[in-house]
C-alpha positions as CSV (number, residue, x, y, z in Angstrom):
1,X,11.8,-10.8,-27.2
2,X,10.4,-8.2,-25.2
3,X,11.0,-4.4,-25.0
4,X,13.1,-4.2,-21.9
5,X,15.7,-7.1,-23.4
6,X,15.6,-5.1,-26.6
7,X,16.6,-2.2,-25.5
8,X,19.5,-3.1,-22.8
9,X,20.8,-5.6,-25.9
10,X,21.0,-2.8,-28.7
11,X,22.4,0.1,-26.1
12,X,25.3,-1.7,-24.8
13,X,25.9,-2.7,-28.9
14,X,25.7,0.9,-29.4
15,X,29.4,1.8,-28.9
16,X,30.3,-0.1,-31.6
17,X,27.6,-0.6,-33.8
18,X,28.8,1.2,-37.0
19,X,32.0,-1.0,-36.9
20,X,30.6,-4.2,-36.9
21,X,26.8,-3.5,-38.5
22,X,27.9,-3.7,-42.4
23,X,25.2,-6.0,-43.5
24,X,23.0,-3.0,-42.2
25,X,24.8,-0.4,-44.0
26,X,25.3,-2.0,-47.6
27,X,20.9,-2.6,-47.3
28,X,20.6,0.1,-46.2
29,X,22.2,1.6,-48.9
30,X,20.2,0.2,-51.6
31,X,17.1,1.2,-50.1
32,X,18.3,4.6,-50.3
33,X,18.9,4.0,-53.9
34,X,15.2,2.8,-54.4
35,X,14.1,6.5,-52.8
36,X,16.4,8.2,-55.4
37,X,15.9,5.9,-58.0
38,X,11.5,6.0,-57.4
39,X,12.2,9.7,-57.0
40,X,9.7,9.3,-54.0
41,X,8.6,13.0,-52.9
42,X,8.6,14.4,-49.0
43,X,8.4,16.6,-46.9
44,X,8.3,14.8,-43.5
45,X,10.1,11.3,-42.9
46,X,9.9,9.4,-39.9
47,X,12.8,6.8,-39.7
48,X,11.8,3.7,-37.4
49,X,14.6,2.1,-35.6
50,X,17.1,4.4,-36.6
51,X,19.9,2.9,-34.5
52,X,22.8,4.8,-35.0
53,X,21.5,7.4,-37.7
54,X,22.7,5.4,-40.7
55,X,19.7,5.8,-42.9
56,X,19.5,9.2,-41.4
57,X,22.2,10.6,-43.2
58,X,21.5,9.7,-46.5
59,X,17.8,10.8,-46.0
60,X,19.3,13.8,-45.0
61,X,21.1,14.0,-48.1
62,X,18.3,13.3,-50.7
63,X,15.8,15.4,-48.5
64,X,18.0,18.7,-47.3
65,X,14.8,20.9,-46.9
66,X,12.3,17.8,-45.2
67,X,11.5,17.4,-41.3
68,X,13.2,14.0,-40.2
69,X,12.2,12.5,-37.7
70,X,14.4,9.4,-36.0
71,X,12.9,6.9,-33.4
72,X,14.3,3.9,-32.2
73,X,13.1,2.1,-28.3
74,X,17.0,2.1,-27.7
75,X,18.3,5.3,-25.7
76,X,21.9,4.1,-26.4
77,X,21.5,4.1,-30.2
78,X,19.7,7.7,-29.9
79,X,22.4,8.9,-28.3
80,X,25.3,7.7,-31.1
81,X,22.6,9.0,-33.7
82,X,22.2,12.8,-32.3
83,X,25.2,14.4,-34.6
84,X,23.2,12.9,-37.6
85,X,19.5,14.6,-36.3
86,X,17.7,17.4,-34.2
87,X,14.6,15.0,-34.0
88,X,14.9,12.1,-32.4
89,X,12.3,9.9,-30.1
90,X,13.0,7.0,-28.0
91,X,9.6,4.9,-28.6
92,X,7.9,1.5,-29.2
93,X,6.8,1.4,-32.8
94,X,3.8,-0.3,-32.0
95,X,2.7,3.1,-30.4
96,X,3.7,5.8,-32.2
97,X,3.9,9.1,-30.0
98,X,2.9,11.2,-33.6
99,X,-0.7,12.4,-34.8
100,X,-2.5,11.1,-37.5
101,X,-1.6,12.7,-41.2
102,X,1.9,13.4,-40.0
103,X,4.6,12.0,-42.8
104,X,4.0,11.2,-46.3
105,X,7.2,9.1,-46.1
106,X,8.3,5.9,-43.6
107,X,11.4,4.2,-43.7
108,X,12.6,1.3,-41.7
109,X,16.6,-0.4,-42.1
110,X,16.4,-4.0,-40.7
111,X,14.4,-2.6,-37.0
112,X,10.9,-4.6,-37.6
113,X,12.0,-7.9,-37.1
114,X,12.2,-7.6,-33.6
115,X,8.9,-6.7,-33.8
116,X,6.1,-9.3,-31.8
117,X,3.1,-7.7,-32.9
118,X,3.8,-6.6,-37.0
119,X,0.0,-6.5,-37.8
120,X,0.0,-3.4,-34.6
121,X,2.9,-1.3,-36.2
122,X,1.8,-1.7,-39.8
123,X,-1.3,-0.1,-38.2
124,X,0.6,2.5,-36.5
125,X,2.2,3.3,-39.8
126,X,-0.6,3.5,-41.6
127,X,-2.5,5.7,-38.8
128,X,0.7,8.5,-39.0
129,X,0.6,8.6,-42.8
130,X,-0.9,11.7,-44.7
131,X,-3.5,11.0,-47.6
132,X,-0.8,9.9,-49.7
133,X,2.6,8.2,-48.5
134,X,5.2,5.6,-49.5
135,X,6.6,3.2,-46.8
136,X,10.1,1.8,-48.2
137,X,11.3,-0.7,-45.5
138,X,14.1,-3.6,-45.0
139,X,13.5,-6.9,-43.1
140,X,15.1,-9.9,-42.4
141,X,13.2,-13.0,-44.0
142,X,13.2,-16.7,-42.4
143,X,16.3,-17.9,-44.3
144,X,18.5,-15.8,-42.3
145,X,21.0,-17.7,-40.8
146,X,19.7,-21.0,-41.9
147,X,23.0,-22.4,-41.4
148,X,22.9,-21.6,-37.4
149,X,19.4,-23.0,-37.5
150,X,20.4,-26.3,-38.4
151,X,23.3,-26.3,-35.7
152,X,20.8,-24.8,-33.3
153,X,17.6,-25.9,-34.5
154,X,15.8,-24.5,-31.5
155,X,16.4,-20.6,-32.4
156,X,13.8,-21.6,-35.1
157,X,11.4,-21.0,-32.4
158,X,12.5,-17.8,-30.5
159,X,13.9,-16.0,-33.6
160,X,10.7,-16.2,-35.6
161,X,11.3,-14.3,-39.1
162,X,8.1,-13.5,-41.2
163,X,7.9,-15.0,-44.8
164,X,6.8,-12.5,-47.7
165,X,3.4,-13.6,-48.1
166,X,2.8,-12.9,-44.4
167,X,4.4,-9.7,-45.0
168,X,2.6,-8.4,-47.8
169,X,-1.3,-10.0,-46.4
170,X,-0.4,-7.6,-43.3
171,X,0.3,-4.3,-45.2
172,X,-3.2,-4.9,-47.3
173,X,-5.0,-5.4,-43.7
174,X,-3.3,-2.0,-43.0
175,X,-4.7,-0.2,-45.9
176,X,-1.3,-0.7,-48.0
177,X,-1.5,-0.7,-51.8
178,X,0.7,-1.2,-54.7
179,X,3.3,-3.4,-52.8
180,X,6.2,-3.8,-54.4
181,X,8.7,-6.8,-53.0
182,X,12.4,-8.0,-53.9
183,X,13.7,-10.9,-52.0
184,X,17.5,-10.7,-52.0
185,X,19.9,-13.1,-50.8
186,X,23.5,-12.3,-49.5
187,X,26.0,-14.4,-48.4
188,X,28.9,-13.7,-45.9
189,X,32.2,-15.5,-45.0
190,X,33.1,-15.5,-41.2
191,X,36.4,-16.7,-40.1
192,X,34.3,-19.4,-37.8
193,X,31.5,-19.9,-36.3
194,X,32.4,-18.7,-33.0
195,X,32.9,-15.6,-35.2
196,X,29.3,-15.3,-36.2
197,X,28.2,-15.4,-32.5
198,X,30.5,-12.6,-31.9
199,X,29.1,-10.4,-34.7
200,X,25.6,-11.1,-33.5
201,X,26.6,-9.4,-30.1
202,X,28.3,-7.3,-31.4
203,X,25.4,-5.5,-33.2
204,X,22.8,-6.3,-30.4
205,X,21.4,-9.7,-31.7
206,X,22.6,-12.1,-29.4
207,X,20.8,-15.1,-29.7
208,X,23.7,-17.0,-27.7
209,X,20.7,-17.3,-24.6
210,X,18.8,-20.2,-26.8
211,X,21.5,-22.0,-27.1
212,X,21.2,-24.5,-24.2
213,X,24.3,-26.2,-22.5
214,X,22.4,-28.9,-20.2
215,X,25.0,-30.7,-18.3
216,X,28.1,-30.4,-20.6
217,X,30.5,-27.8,-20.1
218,X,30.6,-24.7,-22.4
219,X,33.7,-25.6,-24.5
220,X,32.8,-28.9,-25.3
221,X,29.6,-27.6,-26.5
222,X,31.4,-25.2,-28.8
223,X,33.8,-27.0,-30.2
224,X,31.1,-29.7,-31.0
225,X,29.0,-26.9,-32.2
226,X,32.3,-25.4,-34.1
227,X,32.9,-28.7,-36.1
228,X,29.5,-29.6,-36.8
229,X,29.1,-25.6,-38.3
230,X,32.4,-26.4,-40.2
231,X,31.8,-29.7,-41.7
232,X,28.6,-28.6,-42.6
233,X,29.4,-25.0,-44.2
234,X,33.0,-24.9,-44.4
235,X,34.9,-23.0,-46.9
236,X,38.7,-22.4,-47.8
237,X,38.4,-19.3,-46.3
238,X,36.0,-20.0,-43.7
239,X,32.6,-20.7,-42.7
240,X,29.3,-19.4,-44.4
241,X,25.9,-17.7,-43.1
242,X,23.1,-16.4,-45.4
243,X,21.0,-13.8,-45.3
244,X,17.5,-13.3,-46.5
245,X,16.6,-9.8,-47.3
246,X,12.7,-8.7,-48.4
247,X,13.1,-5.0,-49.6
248,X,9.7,-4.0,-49.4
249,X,8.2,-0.5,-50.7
250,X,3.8,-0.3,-50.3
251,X,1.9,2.6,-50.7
252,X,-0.8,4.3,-48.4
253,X,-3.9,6.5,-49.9
């Protein structure tokens, strides 16, 4: 996905982001329970892909005396996240507009998955760090919606989700040390999964374009799509999609 569909995507989700984005939220509440619970130390933060400010708040809340800084490459999101910070930046992560030595802590809720070029932005981080720092970050692993996958094999190939191995060999080549991984696994009920779709634009992540309709009409596509999802991954109460989660904290001297 490139920058320019990235961007339009996540600004017209901005509106109502917070509403729908709870998978965000409850991750990103546990990663600011690792930062309370490591009793990480900081005095400047820089938040990449901050969205709506989220995170934001509850850095500010552990760190009421430390320069925050919020940057995210979608203008829309910036703008629902100015009441929660003064310092915001709309930029690519894979060229951070900071100097070297500048934080001593990175954070990241669920933003680098979107990223093409990881091995660049782990770079980038590294580069902006101080002598010491702790990067404490959230991503999406390739299990994520496994379920759509096998309705809809192809998004396989255009939603390509890094495994933990791949992860971790990218932070050493970075200069990362002391790596520190959980996998967690969380499972949601949808009402359908027409439903699911629907979330997915809702926060931005629209996939709904690799989804090809050839010559049939849309509905029948759907409904064939619906059923298959249903006899597949049915529930009482609905349908199921899983989520991957690799809570990753890494270390920079």
């Amino acid at each position: 996905m490139n920058l320019q569909i990235i961007h339009k995507k996540f600004s017209k989700a901005a509106s109502n982001y917070d509403k729908h984005a709870l998978i965000q939220k409850y991750f990103g509440d546990l990663l600011l329970e690792e930062l309370r619970r490591d009793k990480v130390l900081a005095q400047n933060i820089l938040d990449i892909g901050t969205g709506t400010g989220n995170l934001l708040r509850g850095l500010n809340s552990i760190y009421p005396l430390a320069n925050i800084a919020g940057l995210d490459i979608s203008w829309g999101m910036l703008l629902k996240a100015r009441e929660r910070a003064r310092r915001l930046l709309q930029a690519d992560a894979a060229k951070l507009p900071f100097k070297d030595n500048s934080f001593n802590l990175v954070v990241s809720n669920f933003a680098l998955q979107w990223v093409v070029d990881l091995d660049n932005v782990f770079s980038e981080i590294s580069r902006v760090f101080k002598k010491e720092g702790n990067f404490y970050f959230n991503i999406f692993g390739p299990q994520t919606l496994s379920e759509l996958k096998v309705i809809f094999p192809q998004l396989d190939e255009h939603l390509k989700l890094s495994d933990l191995p791949i992860l971790e060999n990218l932070l050493r080549d970075a200069g990362f040390h002391d790596i520190k991984s959980q996998r967690l696994i969380e499972k949601r009920i949808y009402p359908s999964m027409i439903d699911i779709i629907k979330w997915l634009k809702n926060i931005g992540a629209n996939y709904t374009g690799y989804i090809p309709v050839k010559n049939l009409g849309m509905r029948k596509v759907w409904q064939e799509a619906e059923t298959n999802y249903r006899n597949h991954f049915g529930k009482d109460e609905g349908v199921s999609a899983t989520f991957e989660v690799f809570l990753i904290k890494a270390k920079r001297v």
